[in-house]
N, CA and C atoms of all chains as a GROMACS GRO file, in nm:
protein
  528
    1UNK      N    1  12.416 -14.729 -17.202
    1UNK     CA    2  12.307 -14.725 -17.104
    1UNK      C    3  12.179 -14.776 -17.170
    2UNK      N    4  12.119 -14.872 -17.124
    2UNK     CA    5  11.989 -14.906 -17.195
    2UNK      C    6  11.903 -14.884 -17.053
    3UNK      N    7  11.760 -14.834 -17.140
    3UNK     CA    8  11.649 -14.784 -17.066
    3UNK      C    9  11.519 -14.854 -17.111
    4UNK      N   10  11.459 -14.930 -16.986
    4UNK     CA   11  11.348 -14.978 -17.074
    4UNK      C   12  11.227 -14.886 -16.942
    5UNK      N   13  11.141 -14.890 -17.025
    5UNK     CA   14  11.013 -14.806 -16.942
    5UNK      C   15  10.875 -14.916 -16.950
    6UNK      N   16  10.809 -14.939 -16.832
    6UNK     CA   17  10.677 -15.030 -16.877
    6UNK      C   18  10.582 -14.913 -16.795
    7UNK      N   19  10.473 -14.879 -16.947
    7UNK     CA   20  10.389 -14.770 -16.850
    7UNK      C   21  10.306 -14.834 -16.739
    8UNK      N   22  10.214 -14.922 -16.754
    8UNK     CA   23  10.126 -14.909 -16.712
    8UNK      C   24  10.160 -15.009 -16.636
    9UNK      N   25  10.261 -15.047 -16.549
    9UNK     CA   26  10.333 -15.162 -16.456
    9UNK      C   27  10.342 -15.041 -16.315
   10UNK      N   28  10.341 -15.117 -16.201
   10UNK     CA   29  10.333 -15.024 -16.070
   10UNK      C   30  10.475 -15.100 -16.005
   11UNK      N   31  10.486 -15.001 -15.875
   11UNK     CA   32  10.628 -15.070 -15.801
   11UNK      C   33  10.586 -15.235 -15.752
   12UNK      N   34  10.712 -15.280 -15.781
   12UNK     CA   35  10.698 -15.410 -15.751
   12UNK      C   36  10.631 -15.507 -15.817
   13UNK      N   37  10.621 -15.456 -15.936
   13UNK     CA   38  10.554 -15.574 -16.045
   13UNK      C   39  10.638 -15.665 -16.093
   14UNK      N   40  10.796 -15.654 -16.099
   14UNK     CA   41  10.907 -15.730 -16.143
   14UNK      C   42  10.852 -15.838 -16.069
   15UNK      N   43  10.849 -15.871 -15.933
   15UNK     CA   44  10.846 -15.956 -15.898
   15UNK      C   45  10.749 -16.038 -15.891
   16UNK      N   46  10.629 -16.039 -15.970
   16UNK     CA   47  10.498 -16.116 -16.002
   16UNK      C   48  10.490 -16.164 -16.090
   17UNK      N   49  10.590 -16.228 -16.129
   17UNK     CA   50  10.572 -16.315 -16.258
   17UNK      C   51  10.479 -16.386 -16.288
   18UNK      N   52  10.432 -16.446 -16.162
   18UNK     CA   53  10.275 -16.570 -16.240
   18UNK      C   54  10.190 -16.502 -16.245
   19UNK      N   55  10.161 -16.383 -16.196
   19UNK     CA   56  10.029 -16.284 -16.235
   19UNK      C   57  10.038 -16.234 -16.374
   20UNK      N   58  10.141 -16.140 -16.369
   20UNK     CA   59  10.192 -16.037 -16.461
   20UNK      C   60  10.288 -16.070 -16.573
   21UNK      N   61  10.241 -16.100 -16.714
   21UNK     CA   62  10.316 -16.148 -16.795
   21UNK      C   63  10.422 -16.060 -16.780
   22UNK      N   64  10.418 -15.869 -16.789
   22UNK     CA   65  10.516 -15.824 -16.833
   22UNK      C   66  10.608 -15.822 -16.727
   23UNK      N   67  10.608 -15.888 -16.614
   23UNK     CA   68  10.739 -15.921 -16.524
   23UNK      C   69  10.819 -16.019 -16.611
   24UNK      N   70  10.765 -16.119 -16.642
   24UNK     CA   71  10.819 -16.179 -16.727
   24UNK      C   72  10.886 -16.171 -16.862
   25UNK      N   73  10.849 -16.045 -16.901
   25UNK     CA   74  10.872 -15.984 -17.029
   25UNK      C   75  11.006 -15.924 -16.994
   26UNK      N   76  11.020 -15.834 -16.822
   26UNK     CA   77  11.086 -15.768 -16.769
   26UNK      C   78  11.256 -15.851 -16.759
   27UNK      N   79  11.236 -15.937 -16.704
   27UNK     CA   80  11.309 -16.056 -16.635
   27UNK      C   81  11.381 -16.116 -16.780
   28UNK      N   82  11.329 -16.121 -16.861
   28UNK     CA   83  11.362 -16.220 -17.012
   28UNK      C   84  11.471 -16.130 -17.049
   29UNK      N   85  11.464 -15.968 -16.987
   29UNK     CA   86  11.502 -15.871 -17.146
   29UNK      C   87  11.639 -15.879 -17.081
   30UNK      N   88  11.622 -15.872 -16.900
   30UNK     CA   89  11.762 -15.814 -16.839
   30UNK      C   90  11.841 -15.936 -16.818
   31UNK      N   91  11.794 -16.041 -16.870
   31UNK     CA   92  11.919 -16.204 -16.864
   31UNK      C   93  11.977 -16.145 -16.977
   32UNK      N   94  11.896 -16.135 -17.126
   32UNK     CA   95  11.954 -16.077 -17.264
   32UNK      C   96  12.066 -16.020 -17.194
   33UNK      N   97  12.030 -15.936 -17.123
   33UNK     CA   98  12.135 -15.810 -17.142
   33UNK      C   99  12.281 -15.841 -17.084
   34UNK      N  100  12.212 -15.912 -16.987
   34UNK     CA  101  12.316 -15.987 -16.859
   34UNK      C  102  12.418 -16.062 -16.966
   35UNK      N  103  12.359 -16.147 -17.028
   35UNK     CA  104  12.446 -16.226 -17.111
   35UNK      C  105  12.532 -16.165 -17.204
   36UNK      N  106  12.469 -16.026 -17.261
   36UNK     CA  107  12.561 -15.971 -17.328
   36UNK      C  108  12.677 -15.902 -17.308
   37UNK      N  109  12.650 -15.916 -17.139
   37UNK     CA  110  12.790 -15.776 -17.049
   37UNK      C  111  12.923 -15.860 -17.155
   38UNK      N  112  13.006 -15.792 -17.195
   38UNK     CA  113  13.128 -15.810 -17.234
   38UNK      C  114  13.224 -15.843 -17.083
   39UNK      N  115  11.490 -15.338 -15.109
   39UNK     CA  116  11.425 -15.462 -15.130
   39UNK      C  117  11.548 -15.539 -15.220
   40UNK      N  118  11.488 -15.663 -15.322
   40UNK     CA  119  11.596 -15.743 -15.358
   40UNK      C  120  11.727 -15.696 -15.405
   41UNK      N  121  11.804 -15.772 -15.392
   41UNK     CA  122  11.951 -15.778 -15.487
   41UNK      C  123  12.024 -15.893 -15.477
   42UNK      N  124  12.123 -15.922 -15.577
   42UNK     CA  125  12.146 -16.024 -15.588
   42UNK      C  126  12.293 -15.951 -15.693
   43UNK      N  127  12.393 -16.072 -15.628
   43UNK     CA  128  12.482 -16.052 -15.723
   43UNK      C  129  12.536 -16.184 -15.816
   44UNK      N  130  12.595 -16.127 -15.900
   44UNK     CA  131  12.565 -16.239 -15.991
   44UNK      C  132  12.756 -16.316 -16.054
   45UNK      N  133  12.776 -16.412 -15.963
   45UNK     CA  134  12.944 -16.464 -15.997
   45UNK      C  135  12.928 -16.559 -16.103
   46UNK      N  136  13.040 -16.518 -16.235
   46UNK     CA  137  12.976 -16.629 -16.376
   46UNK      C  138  13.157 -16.687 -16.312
   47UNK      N  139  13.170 -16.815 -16.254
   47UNK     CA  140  13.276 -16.871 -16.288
   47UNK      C  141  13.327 -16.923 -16.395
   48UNK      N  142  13.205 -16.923 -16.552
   48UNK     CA  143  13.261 -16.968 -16.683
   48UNK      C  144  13.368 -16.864 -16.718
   49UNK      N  145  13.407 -16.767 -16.679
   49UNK     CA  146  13.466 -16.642 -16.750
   49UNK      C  147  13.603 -16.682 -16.695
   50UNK      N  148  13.666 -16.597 -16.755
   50UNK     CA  149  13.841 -16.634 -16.731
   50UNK      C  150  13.847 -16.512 -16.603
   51UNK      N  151  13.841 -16.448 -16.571
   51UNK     CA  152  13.849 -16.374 -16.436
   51UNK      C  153  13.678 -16.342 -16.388
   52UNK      N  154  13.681 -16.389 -16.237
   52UNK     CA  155  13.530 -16.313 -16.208
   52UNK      C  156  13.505 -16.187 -16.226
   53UNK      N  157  13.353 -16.232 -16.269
   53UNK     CA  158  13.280 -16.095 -16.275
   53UNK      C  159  13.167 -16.066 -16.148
   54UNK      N  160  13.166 -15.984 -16.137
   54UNK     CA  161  13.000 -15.982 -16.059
   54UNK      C  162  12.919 -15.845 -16.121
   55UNK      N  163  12.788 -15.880 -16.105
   55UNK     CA  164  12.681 -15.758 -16.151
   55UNK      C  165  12.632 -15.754 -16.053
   56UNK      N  166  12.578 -15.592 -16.038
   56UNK     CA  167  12.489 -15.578 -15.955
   56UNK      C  168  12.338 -15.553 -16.006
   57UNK      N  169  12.236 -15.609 -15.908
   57UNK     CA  170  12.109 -15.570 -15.963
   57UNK      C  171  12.054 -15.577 -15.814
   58UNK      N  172  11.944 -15.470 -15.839
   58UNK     CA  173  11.890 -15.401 -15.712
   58UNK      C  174  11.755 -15.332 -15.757
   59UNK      N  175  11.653 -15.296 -15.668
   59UNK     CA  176  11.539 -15.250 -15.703
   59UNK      C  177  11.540 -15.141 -15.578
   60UNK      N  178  11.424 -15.061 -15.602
   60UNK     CA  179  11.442 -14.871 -15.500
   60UNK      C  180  11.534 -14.861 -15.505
   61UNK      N  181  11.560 -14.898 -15.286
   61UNK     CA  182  11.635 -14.781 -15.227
   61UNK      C  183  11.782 -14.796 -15.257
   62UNK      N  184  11.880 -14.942 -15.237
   62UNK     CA  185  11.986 -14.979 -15.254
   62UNK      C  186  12.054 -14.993 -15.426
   63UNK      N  187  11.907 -14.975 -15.522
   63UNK     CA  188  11.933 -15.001 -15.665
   63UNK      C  189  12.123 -14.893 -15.724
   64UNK      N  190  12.102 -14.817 -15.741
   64UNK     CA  191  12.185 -14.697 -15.752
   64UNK      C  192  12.263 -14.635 -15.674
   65UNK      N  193  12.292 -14.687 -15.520
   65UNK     CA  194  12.359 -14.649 -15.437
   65UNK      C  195  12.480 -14.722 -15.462
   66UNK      N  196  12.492 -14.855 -15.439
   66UNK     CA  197  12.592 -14.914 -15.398
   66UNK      C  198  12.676 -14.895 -15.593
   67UNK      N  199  12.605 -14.933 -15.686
   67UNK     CA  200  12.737 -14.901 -15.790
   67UNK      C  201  12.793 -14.793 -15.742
   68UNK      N  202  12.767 -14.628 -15.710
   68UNK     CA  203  12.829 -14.503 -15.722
   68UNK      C  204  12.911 -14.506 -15.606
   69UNK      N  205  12.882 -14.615 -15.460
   69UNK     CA  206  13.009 -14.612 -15.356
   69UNK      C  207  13.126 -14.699 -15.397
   70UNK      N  208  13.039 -14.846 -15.504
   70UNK     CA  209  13.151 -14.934 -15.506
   70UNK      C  210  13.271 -14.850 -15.589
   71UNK      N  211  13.238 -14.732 -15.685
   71UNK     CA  212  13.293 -14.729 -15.789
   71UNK      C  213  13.420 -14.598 -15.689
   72UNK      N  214  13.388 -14.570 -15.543
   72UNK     CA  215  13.525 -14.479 -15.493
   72UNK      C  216  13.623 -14.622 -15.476
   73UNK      N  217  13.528 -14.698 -15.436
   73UNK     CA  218  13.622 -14.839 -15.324
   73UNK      C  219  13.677 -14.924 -15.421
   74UNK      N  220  13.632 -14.912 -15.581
   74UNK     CA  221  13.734 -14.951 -15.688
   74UNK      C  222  13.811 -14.864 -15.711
   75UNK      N  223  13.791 -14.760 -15.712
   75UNK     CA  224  13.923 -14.675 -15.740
   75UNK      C  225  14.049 -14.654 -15.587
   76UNK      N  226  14.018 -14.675 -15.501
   76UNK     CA  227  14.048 -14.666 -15.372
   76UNK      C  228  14.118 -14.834 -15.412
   77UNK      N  229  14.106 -14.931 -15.436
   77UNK     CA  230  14.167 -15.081 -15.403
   77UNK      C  231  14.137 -15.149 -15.356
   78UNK      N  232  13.995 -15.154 -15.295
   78UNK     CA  233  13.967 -15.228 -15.211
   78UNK      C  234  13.805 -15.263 -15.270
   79UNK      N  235  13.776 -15.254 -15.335
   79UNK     CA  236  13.622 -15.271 -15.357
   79UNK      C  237  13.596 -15.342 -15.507
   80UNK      N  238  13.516 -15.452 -15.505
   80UNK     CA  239  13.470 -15.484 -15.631
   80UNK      C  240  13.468 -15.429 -15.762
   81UNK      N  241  13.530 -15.463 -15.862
   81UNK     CA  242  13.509 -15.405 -16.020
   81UNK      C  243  13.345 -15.498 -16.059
   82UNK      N  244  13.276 -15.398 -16.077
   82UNK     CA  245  13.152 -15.466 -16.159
   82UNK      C  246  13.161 -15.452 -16.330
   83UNK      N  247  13.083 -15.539 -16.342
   83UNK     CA  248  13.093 -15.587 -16.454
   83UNK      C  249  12.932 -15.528 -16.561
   84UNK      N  250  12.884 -15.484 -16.452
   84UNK     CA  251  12.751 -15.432 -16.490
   84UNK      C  252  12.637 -15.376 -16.392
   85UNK      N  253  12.533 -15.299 -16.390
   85UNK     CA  254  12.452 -15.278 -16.289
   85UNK      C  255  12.304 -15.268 -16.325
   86UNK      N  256  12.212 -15.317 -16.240
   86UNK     CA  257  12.104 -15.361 -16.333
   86UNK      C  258  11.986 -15.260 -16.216
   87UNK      N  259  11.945 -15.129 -16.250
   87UNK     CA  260  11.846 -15.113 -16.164
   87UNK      C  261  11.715 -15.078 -16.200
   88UNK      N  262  11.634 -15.167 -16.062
   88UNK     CA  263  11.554 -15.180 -16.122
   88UNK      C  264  11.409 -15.077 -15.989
   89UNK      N  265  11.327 -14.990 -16.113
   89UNK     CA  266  11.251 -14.914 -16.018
   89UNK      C  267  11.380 -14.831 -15.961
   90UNK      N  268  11.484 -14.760 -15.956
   90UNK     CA  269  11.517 -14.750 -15.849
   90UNK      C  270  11.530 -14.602 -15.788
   91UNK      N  271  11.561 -14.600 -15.651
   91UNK     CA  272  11.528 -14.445 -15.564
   91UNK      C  273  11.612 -14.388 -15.552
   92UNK      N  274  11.725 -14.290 -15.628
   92UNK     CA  275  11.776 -14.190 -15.640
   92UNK      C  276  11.776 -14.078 -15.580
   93UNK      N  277  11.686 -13.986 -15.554
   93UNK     CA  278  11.623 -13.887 -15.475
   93UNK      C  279  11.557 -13.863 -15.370
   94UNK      N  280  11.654 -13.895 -15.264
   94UNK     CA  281  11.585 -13.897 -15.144
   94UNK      C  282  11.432 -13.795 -15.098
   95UNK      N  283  11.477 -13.650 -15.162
   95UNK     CA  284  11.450 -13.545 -15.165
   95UNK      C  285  11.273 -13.576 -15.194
   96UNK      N  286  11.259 -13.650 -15.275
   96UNK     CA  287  11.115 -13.701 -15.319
   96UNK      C  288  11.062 -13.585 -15.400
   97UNK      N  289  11.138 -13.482 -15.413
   97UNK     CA  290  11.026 -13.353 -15.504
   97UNK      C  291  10.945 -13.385 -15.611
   98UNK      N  292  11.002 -13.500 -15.720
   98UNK     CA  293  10.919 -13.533 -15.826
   98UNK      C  294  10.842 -13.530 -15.816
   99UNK      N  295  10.743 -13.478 -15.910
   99UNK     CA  296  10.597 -13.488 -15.934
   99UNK      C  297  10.519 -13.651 -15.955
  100UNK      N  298  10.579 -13.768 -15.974
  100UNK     CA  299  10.519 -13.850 -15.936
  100UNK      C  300  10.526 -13.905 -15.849
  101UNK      N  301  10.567 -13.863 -15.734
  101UNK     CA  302  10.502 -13.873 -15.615
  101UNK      C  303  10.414 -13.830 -15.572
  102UNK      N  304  10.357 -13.739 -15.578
  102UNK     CA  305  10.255 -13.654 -15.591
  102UNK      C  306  10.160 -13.640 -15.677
  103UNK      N  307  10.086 -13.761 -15.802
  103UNK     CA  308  10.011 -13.763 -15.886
  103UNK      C  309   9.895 -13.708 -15.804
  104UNK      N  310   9.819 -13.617 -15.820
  104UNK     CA  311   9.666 -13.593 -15.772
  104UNK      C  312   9.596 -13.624 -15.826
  105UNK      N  313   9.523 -13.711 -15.749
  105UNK     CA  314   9.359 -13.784 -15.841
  105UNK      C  315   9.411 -13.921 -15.848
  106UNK      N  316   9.541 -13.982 -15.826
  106UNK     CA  317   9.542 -14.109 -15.885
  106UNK      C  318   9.489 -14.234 -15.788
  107UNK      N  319   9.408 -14.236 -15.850
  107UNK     CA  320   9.302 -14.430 -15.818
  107UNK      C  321   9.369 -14.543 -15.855
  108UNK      N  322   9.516 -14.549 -15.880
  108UNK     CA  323   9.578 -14.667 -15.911
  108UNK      C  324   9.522 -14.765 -15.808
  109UNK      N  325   9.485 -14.884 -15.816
  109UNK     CA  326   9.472 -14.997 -15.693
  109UNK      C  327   9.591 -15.021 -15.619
  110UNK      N  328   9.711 -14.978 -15.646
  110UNK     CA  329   9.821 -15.029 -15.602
  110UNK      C  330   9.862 -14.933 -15.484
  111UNK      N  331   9.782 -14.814 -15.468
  111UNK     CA  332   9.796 -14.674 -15.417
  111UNK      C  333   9.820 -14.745 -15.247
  112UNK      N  334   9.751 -14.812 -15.178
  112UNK     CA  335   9.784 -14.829 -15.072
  112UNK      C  336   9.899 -14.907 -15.054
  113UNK      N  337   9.938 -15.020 -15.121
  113UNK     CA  338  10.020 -15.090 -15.097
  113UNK      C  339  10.198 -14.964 -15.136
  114UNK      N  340  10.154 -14.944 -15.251
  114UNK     CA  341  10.229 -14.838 -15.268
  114UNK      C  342  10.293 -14.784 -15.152
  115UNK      N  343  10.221 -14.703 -15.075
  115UNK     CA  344  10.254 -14.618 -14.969
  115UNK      C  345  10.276 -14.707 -14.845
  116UNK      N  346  10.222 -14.788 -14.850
  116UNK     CA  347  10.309 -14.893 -14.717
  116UNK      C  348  10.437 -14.908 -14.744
  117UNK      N  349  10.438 -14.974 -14.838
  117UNK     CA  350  10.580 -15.040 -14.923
  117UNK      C  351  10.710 -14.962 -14.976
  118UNK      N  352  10.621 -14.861 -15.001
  118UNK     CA  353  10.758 -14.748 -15.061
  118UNK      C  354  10.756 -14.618 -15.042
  119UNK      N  355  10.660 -14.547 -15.027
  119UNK     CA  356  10.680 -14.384 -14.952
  119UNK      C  357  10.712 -14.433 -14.788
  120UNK      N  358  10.646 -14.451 -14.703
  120UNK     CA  359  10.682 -14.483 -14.557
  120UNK      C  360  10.832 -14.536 -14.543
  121UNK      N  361  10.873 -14.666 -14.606
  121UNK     CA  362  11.007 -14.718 -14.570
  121UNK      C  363  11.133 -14.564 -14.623
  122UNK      N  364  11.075 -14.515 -14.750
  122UNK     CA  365  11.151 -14.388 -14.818
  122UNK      C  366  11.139 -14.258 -14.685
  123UNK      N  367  11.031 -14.251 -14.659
  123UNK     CA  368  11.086 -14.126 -14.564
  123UNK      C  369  11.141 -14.192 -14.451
  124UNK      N  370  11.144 -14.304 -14.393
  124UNK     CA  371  11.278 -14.346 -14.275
  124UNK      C  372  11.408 -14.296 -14.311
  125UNK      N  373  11.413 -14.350 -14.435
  125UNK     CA  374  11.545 -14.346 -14.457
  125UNK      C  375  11.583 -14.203 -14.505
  126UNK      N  376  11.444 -14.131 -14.586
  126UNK     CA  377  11.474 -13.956 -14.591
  126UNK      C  378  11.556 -13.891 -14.514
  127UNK      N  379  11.452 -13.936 -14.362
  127UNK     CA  380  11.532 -13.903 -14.197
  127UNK      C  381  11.647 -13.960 -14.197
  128UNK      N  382  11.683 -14.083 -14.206
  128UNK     CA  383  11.833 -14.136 -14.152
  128UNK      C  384  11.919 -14.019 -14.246
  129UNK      N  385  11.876 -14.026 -14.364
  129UNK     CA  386  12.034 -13.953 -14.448
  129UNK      C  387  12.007 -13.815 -14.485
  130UNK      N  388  11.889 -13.712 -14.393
  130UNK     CA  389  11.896 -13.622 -14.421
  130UNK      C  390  12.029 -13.520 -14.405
  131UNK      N  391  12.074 -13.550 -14.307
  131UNK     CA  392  12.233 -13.470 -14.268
  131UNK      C  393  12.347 -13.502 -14.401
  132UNK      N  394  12.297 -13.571 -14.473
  132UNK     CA  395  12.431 -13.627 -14.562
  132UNK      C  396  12.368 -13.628 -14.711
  133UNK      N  397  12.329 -13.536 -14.770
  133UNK     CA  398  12.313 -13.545 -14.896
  133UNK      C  399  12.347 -13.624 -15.028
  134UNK      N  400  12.505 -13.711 -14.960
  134UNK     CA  401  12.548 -13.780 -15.020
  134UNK      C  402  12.467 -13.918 -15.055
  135UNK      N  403  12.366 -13.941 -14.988
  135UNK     CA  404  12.288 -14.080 -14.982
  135UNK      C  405  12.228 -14.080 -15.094
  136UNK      N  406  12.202 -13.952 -15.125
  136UNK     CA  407  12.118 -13.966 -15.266
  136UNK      C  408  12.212 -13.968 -15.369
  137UNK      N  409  12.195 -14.076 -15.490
  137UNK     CA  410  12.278 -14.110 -15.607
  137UNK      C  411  12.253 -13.928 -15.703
  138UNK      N  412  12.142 -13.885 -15.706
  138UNK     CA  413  12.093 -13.839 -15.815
  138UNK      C  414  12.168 -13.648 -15.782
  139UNK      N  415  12.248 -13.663 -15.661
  139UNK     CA  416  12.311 -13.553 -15.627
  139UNK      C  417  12.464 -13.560 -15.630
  140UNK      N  418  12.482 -13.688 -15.687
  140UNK     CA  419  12.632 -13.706 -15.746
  140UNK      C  420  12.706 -13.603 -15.816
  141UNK      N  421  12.799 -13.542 -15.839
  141UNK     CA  422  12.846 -13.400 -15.919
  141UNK      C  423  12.860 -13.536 -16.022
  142UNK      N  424  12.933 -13.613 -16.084
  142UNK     CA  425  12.910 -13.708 -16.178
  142UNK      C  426  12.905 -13.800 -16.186
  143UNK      N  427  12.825 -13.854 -16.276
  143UNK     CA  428  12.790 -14.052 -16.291
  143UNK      C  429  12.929 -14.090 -16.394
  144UNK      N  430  13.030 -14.044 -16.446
  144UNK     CA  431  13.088 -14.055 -16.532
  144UNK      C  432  13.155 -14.218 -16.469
  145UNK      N  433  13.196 -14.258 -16.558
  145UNK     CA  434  13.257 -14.455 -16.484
  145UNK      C  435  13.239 -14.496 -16.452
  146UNK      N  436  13.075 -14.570 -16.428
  146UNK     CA  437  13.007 -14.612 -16.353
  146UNK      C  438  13.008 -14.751 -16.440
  147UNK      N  439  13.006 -14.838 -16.375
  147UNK     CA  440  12.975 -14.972 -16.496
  147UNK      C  441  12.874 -14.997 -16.609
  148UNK      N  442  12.824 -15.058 -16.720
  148UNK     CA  443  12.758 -15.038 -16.782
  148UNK      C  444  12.594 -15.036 -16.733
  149UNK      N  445  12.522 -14.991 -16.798
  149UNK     CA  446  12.363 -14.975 -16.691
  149UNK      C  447  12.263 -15.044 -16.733
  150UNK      N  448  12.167 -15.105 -16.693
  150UNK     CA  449  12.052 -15.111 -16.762
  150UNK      C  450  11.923 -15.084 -16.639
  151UNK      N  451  11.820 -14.961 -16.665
  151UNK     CA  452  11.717 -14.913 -16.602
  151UNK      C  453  11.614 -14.928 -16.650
  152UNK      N  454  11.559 -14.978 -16.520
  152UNK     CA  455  11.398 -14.962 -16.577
  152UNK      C  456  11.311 -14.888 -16.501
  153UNK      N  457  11.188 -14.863 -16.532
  153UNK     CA  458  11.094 -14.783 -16.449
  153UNK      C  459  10.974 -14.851 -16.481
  154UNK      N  460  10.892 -14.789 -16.417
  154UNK     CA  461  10.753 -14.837 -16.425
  154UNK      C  462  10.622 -14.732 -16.433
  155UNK      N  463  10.562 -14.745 -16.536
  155UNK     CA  464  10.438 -14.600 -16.562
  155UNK      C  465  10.393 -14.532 -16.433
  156UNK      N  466  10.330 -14.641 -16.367
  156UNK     CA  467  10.259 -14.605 -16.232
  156UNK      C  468  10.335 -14.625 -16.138
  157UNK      N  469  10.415 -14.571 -16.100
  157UNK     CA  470  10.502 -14.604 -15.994
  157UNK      C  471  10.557 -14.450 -15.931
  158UNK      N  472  10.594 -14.448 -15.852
  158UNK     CA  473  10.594 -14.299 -15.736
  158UNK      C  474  10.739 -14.292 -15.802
  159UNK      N  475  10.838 -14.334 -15.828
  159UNK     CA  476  10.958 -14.343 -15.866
  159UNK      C  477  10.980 -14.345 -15.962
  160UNK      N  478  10.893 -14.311 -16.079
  160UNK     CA  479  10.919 -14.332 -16.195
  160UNK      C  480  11.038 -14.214 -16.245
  161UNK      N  481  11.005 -14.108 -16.202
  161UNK     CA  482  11.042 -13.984 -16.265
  161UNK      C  483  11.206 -13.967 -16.226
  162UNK      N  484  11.216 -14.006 -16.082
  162UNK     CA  485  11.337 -13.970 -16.044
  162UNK      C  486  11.417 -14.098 -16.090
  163UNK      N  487  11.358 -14.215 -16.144
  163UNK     CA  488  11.437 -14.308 -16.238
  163UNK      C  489  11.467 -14.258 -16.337
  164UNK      N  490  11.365 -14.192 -16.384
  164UNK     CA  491  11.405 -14.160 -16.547
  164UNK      C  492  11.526 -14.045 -16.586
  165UNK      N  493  11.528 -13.987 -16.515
  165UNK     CA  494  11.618 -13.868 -16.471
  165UNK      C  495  11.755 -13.920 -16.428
  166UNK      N  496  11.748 -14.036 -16.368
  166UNK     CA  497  11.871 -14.023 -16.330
  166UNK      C  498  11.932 -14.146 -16.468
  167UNK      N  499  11.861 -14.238 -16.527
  167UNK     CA  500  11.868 -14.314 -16.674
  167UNK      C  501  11.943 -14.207 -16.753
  168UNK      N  502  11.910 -14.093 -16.756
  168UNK     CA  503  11.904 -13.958 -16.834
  168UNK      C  504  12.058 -13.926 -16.818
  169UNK      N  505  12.108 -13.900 -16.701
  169UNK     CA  506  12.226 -13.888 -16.675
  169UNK      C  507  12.322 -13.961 -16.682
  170UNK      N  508  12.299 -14.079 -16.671
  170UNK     CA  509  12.368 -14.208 -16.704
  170UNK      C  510  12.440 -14.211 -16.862
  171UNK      N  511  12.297 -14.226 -16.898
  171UNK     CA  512  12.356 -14.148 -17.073
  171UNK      C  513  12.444 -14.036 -17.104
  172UNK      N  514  12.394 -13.945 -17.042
  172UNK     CA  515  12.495 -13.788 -17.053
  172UNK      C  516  12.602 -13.815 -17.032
  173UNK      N  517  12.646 -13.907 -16.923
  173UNK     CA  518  12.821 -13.934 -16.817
  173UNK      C  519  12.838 -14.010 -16.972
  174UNK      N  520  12.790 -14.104 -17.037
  174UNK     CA  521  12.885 -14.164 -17.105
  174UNK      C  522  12.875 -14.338 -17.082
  175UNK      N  523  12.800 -14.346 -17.002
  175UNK     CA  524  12.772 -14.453 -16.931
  175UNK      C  525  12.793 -14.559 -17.006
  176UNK      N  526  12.816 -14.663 -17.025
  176UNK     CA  527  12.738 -14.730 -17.149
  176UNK      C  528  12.642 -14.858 -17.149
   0.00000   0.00000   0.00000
């Protein structure tokens, strides 16, 4: 189970990438992860 | 709100993942996973949720922050307390709607959760992340 937490991000920030770097930060980590499904 | 599933035809048998944000994030792995055992329902390969709403019930305390001036506070409550208590009402008779009242998460496909600081949902994400771990999840 991996858990990531972003404090100071509100609902629906995933999806603001050109505003909000850490959507982008968000989006980068869960392809990683995606790619790693066995 | 979004989801998307995800078919890698490079792989020698399909896979699909699920990823989802709130209300649908955590629901559909814990039904797909009777309708895989049942024969008839998708094997996932992974589940990706994101923000998501577990607890219909809403008791968490971050829903209820007092004092909070977040800017996001109205949109907030358009967007995600209002659409959440519709659906409070639709599945109040059935307790089952809520993931986070599962007797166990045990075999659920592998997880990855996220939450968000300021967010009304944070808590009942984190809680149910929490359990995920406990079942064994991986």
């Amino acid at each position: 189970m991996t858990y990531r937490h972003f404090p100071g991000q509100f609902h629906g920030f995933f999806t603001m990438g050109k505003l909000l770097q850490q959507a982008n930060v968000a989006v980068s980590e869960i392809a990683g992860w995606l790619k790693a499904l066995k | 709100m979004g989801r998307r599933q995800r078919q890698d035809s490079s792989a020698s048998t399909p896979r699909a993942c699920w990823s989802a944000a709130t209300a649908p994030a955590a629901i559909s792995p814990l039904s797909w996973r009777y309708a895989a055992r049942d024969g008839d329902g998708p094997k996932l390969a992974g589940q990706v949720l994101i923000y998501p709403a577990t607890d219909f019930a809403m008791k968490h305390p971050s829903h209820q922050r007092a004092g909070d001036q977040h800017p996001a506070d109205a949109l907030r409550d358009q967007m995600v307390l209002q659409p959440l208590s519709q659906r409070r009402r639709r599945h109040r008779s059935t307790g089952s709607a809520s993931p986070a009242r599962a007797e166990t998460l045990a075999g659920l496909p592998p997880a990855y959760v996220l939450t968000a600081g300021a967010d009304p949902l944070r808590d009942e994400g984190d809680e149910y992340a929490a359990r995920l771990k406990e079942a064994g999840v991986p």
